[in-house]
C-alpha positions in Angstrom: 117.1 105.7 121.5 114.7 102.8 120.0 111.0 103.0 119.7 108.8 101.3 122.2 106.5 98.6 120.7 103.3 100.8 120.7 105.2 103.5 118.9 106.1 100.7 116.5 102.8 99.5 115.8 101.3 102.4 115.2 104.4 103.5 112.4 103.5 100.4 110.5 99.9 100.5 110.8 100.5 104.3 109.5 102.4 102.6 106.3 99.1 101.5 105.2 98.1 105.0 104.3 101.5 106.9 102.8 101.0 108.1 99.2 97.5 108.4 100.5 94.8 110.1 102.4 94.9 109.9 106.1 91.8 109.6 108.1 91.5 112.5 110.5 91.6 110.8 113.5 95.1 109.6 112.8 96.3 113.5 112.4 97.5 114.1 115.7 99.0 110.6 115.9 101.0 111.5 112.6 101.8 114.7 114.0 103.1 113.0 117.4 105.6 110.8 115.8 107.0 113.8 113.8 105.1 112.7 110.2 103.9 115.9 108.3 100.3 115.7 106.7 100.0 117.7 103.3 103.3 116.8 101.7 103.9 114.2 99.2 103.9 111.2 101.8 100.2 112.0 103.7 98.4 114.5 101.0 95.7 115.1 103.3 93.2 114.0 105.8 89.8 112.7 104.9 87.0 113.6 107.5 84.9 110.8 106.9 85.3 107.3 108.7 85.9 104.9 105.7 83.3 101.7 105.3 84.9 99.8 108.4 84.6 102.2 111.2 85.9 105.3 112.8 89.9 104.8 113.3 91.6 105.3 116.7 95.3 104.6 118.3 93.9 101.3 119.6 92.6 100.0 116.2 96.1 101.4 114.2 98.4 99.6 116.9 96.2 96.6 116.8 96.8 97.0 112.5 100.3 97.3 112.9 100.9 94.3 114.6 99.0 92.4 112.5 100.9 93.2 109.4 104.7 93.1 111.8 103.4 89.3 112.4 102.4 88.8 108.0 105.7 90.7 107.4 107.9 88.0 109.7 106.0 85.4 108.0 107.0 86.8 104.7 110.6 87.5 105.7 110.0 91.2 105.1 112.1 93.6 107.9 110.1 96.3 109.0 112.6 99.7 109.7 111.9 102.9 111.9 114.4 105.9 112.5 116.6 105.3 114.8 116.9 101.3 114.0 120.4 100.5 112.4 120.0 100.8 108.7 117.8 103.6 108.8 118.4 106.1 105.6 118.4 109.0 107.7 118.3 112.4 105.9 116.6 110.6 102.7 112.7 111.1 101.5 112.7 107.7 104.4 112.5 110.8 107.0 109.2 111.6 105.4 108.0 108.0 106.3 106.6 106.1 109.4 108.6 103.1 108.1 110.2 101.0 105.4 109.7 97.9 104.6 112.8 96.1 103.2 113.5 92.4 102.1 117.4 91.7 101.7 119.8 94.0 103.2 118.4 95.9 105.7 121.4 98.0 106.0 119.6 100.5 103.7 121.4 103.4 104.9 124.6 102.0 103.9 123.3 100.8 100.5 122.3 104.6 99.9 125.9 105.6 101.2 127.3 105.9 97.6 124.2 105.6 95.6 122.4 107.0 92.4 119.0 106.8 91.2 118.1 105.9 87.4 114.7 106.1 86.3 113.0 107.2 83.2 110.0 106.9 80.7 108.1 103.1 80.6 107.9 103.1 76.6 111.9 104.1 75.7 113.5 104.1 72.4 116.4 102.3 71.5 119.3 105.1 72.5 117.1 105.4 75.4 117.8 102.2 76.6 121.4 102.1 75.6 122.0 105.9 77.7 120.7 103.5 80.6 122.3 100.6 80.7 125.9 102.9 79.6 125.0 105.2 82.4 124.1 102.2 85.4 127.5 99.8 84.2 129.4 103.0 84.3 128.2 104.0 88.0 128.5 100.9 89.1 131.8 100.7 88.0 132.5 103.8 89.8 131.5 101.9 93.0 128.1 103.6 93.0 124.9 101.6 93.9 122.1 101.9 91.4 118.3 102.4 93.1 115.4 101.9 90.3 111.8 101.2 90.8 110.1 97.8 89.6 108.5 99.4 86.6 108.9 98.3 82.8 110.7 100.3 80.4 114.2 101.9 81.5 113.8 100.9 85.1 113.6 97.2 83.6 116.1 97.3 81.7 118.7 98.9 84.6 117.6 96.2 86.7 118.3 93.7 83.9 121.8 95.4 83.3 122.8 95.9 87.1 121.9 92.4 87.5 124.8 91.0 85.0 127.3 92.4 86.5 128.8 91.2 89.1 130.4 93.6 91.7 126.6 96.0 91.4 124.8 96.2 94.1 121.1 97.0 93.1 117.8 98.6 95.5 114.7 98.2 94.1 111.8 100.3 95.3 108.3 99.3 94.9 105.0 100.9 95.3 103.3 97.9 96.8 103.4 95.5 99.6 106.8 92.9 99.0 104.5 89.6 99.7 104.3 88.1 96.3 100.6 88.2 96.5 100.6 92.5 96.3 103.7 92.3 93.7 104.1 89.7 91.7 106.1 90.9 89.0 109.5 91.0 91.3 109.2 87.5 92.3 111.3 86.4 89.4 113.9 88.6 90.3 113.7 88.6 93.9 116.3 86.0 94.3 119.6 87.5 92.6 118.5 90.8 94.0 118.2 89.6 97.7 121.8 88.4 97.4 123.8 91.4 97.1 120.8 94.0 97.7 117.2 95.1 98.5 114.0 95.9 97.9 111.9 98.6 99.4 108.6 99.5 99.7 106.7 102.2 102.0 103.5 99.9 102.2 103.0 97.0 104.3 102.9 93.6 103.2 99.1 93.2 101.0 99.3 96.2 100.0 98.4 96.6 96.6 100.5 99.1 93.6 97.6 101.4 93.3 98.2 104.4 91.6 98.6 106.6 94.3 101.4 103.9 95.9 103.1 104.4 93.0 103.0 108.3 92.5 104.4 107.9 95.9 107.2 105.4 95.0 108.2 108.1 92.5 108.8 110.5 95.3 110.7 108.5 97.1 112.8 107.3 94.2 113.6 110.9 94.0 114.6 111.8 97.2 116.8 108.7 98.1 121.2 108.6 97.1 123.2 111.7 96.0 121.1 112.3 92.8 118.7 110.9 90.6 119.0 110.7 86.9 115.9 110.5 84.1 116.4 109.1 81.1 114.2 109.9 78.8 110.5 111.1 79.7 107.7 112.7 77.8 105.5 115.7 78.0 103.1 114.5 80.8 105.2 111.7 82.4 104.5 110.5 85.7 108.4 112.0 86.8 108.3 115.6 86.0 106.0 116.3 89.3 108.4 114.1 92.2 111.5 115.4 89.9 110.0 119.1 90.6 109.2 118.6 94.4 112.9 116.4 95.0 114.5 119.6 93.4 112.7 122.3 95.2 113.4 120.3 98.2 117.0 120.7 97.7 117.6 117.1 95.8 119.6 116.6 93.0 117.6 115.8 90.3 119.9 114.9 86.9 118.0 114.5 83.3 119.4 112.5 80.1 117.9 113.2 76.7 117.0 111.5 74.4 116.9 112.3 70.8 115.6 116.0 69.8 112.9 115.5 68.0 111.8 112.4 70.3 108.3 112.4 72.3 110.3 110.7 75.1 112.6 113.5 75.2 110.0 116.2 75.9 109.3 115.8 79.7 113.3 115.9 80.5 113.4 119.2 77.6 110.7 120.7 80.1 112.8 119.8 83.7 116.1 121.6 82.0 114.0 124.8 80.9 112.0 125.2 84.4 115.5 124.9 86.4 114.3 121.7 87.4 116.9 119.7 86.3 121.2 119.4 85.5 121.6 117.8 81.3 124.5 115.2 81.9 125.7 112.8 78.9 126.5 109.9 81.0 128.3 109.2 84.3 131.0 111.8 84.6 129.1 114.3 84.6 126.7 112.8 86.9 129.3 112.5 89.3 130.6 116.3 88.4 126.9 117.4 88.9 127.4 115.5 92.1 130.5 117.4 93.4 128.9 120.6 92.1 125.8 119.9 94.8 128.4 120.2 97.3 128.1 116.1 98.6 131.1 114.7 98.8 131.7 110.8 98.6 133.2 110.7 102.2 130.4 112.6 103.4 127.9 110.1 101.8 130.0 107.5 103.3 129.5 109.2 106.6 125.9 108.9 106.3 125.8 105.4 105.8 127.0 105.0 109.0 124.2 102.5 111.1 122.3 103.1 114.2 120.8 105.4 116.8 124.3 107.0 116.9 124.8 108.1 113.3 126.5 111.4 112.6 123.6 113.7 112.0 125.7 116.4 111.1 126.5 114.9 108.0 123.0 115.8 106.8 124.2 119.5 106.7 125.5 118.8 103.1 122.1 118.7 101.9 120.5 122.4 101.3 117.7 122.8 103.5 114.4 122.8 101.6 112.2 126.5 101.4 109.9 126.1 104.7 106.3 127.0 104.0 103.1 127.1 105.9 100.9 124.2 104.1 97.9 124.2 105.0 96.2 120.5 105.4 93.4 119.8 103.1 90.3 118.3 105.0 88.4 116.2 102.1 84.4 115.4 102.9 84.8 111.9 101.2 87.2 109.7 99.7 85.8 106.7 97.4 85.8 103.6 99.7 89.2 101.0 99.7 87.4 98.5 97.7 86.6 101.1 94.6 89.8 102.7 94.0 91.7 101.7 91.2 94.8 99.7 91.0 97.6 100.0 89.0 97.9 96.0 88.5 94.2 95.7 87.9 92.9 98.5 86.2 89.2 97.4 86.7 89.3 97.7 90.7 88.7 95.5 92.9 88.8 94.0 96.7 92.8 94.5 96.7 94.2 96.2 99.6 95.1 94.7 103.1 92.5 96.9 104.9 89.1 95.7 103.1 91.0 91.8 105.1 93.2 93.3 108.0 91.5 96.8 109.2 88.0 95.6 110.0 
């Protein structure tokens, strides 16, 4: 069945806080539309009101419309389960909502679909494992998902882009309004033609840093695997790689040379058990089969709308259950003095300090 509007406004005026705190509150809201706090979507509640008042239902639906009506202005879709499109039995399921510009069929975009991510400063055989390892895929009738970030995500959106039958989904870490991310504007238009590009935060939302660790989650949890190519010691990957495996995700990792600092983090996945080697695209796809997901069963879940096959979901092992206890934090610093990832000195950058008051 479909959401009613108030359960609707208040998933997207939730989508301002994934990746982040949550105010307490919001808990039992969360908790009423079946989002977990203390995993990697909500990582806890804060107990403090922040700087614009104490939160409540009527505030968060009154939020979430607000940024529905910037999102239609912007031509961004706003998705909740049970909409057709929906990427049910993806980290999405972890999420109060997606926002999406192109294809809104996201579900059957991740019906055949790989993820290829990897270290922001790559070397040279880095970059060429990528780009073999996405034209190869995609020739395999595989859609590629990347993030929005430089280094090897750049360059597979750069190779996916050239050729002509790949279909490419982009996920950011920010708002999709080209004030909150301003880098994909150039590439927005080729992308929008035969993809799309996702984002758990609302329009004016800004990339901060813990947006983006959250993007990296995602991007692990979404298709039949995700690959990395290339990653050092202390990357930003090797914790979302660890949590999409012990989840039951598929989580793939492509080395670079031995001796290579961007070799290192991947080097570490292997040894914990963390991670399958694979040379290239075969053995993706054999690492694929081994899982025990099946292209036809993929297929099956890209079926759209309230009706979809849920059984299909069975192929995916079931993640360890364990009792997680949520973390109450006395204080979290104030929107306005957090840091962002596109401006590393702070700021007045996020759609609450101009939308939650």
């Amino acid at each position: 069945m479909y959401l009613d509007h108030q359960a609707r406004d208040a998933r997207a005026g939730l989508s301002l806080f994934a990746g982040r705190s949550l105010p307490s509150r919001l808990f039992d809201v969360a908790g009423s539309l079946g989002l977990r706090v203390g995993g990697w979507a909500y990582r806890s509640v804060i107990a403090d009101p922040d700087e614009h008042g104490e939160w409540n239902i009527q505030r968060l639906r009154r939020l979430g419309r607000t940024v529905q009506e910037a999102a239609s202005a912007a031509q961004i879709s706003m998705l909740v389960p049970c909409d057709p499109g929906w990427p049910a039995g993806t980290g999405c399921d972890e999420l109060p909502c997606l926002w999406v510009r192109g294809n809104t069929d996201v579900a059957g975009l991740l019906g055949a679909a790989v993820a290829v991510t990897g270290t922001d400063t790559p070397s040279d055989d880095g970059l060429a494992m990528a780009a073999g390892l996405a034209t190869d895929l995609v020739h395999a009738g595989w859609t590629i998902v990347t993030s929005t970030d430089a280094g090897i995500d750049q360059h597979v959106t750069a190779t996916v882009l050239h050729l002509p039958d790949a279909v490419p989904l982009l996920v950011t870490g920010g708002g999709l309004d080209p004030a909150s991310s301003p880098t994909i504007a150039a590439i927005l238009p080729p992308i929008l033609t035969r993809g799309a590009v996702i984002s758990m935060a609302p329009p004016g939302a800004r990339p901060w840093r813990a947006r983006v660790r959250a993007r990296n989650e995602l991007l692990h949890r979404l298709g039949a695997a995700s690959v990395l190519v290339e990653a050092g010691a202390r990357s930003r990957h090797l914790r979302p790689a660890r949590g999409a495996a012990r989840s039951g995700r598929l989580v793939c990792a492509e080395l670079g040379p031995a001796a290579a600092a961007t070799s290192q983090g991947c080097r570490k996945l292997l040894r914990d058990g963390a991670a399958h080697p694979v040379t290239g695209a075969q053995q993706v796809l054999e690492a694929i089969g081994n899982h025990g997901i099946g292209l036809s069963t993929l297929r099956g879940m890209a079926h759209t709308g309230p009706d979809r096959d849920t059984g299909a979901l069975d192929a995916f092992p079931a993640a360890e259950t364990q009792a997680i206890d949520v973390v109450v934090e006395p204080h979290e610093l104030p929107a306005r003095r957090d840091l962002s990832v596109s401006d590393p000195a702070g700021g007045c950058d996020d759609i609450a300090d101009n939308l939650a008051a």
